[in-house]
C-alpha positions in Angstrom: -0.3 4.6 -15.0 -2.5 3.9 -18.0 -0.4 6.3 -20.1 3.0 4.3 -18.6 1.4 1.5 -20.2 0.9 2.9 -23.3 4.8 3.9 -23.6 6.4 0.9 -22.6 4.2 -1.5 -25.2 2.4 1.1 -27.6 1.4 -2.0 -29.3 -1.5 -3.0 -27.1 -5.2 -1.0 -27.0 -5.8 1.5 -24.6 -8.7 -0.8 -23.3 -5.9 -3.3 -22.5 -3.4 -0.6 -20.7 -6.6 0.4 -18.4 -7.5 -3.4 -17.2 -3.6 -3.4 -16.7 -3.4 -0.4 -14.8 -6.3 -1.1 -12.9 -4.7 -4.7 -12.2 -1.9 -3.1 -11.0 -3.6 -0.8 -8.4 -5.9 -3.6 -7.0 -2.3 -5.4 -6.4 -1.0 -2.0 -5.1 -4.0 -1.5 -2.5 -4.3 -5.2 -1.1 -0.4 -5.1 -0.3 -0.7 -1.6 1.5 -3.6 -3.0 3.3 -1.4 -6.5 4.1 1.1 -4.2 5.4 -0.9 -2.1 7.6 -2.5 -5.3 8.9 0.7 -6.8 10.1 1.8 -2.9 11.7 -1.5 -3.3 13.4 -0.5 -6.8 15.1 3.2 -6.0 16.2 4.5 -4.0 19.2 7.3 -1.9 18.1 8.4 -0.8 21.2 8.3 -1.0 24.6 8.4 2.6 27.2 10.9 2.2 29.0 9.7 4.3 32.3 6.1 2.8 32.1 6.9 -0.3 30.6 3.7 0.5 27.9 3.5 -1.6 25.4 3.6 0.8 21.8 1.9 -0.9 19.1 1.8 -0.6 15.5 -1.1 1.5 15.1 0.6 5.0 14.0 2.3 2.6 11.4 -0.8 1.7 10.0 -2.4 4.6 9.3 0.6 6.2 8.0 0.6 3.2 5.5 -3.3 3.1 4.7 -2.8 7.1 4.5 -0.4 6.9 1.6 -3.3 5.5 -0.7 -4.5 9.1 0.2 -2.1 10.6 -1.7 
């Protein structure tokens, strides 16, 4: 991302495009982890011939994975 940085405003220090990027991902991370938060809490379905209640659990860890990549 630092090197995205450096593109768009060629202007600025490299020292300045790495407390940017690392801004950014800090930002990135504590909205995937927001999100996987609020999958955890919700039931996204019920089954219908049980009547089990599915939760968002699967959803979170495909979102938390993604930081993974």
């Amino acid at each position: 991302m630092k090197d995205w940085i450096m593109e768009l405003c060629p202007e600025i220090a490299e020292w300045q495009a790495e407390l940017i990027a690392e801004a950014a991902q800090e930002r990135v991370e504590a909205e995937r982890e927001a999100c996987a938060k609020v999958a955890e809490q919700t039931v996204c379905d019920t089954h219908l011939p049980t009547g089990v209640k599915i939760y968002g659990t699967r959803a979170a860890k495909a979102i938390r994975a993604r930081g993974q990549e």
